[in-house]
C-alpha positions as CSV (number, residue, x, y, z in Angstrom):
1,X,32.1,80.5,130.1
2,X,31.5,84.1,131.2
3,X,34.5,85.0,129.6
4,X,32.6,84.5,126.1
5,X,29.7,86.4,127.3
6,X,30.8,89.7,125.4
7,X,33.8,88.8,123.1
8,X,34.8,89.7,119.9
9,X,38.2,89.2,118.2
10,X,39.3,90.9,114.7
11,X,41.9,91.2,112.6
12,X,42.7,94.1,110.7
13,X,44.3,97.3,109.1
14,X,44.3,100.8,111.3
15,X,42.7,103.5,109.2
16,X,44.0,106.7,111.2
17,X,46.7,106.9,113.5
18,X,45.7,106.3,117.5
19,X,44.2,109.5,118.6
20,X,44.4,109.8,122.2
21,X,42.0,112.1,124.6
22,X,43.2,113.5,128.0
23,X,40.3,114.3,130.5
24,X,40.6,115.9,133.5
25,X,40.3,113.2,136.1
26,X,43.5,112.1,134.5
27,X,42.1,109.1,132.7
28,X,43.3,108.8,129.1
29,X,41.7,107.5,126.4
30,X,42.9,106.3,123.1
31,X,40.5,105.8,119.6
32,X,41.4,104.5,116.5
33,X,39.8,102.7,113.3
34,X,39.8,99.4,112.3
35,X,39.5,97.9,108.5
36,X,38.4,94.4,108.0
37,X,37.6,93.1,104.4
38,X,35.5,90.1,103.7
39,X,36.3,88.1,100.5
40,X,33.2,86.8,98.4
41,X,32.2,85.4,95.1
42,X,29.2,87.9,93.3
43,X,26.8,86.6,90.9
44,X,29.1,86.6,88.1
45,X,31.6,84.1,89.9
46,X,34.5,87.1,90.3
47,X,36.2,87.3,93.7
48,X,35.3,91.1,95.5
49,X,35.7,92.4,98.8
50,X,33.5,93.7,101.3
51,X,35.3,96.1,103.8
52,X,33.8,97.2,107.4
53,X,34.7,99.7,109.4
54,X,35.3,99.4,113.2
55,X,35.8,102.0,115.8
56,X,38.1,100.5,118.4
57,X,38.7,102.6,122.1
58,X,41.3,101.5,124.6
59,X,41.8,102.7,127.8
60,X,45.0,103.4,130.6
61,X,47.9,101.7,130.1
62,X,46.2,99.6,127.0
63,X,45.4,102.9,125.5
64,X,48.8,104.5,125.8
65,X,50.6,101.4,124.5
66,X,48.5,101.3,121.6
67,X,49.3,104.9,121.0
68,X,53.1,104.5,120.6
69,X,53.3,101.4,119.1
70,X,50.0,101.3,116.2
71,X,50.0,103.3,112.9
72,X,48.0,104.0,110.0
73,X,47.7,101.0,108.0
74,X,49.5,98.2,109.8
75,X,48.0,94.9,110.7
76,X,46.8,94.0,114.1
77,X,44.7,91.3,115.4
78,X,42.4,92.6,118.6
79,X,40.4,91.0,121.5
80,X,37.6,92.9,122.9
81,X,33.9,93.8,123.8
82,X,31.0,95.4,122.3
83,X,30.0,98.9,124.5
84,X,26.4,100.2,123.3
85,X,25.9,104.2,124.0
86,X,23.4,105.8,123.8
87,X,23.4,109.7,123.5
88,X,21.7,113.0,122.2
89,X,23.2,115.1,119.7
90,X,23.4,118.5,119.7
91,X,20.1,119.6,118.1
92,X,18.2,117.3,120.8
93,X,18.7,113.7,118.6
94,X,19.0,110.2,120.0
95,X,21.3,108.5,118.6
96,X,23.6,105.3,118.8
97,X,27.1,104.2,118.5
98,X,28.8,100.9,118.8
99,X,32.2,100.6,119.2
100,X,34.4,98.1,120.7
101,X,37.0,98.1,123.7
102,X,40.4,97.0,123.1
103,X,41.8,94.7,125.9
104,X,44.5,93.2,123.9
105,X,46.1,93.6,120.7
106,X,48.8,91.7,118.5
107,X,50.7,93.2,115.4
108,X,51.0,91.3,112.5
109,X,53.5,92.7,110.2
């Protein structure tokens, strides 16, 4: 069961291409965007969609997979976990992201 501890699975459409960030360890890491759209009924009984945006990191050999083979608008189905940050902007704000990381994906189309 501790594999459902901190899961999340989603399927979607990539907004961007995979951008991917070098550091200087060597470590690589690899962002992208994630579109998933709700279907629901409003008040007047007409079908609309509700899209939300996800940001979606992947690391290593994940990350650089995801890089070559992901572009902008294709379907993919992911499993990952939510990662909290915490951080402080320039001007001395806190603020807070949410993102999730990739550990496997699927394409769809």
């Amino acid at each position: 069961m501790n594999t459902l501890r901190n899961k999340v699975s989603l399927i979607g459409r990539l907004g961007a291409q995979p951008e991917v960030v070098k550091f200087e360890s060597g470590a690589a890491l690899t962002r992208f965007s994630l579109a998933t759209n709700e279907p629901y009924k409003n008040k007047a009984g007409e079908w609309q969609e509700q899209t939300q945006w996800h940001e979606i990191t992947a690391w290593g050999k994940t990350g650089e997979i995801v890089s070559k083979l992901l572009k902008k608008g294709q379907e993919v189905a992911i499993e990952g976990r939510i990662v909290n940050k915490e951080y402080e902007s320039k001007s001395g704000e806190k603020r807070f992201s949410t993102n999730i990381e990739l550990r496997e994906f699927l394409l769809l189309n």
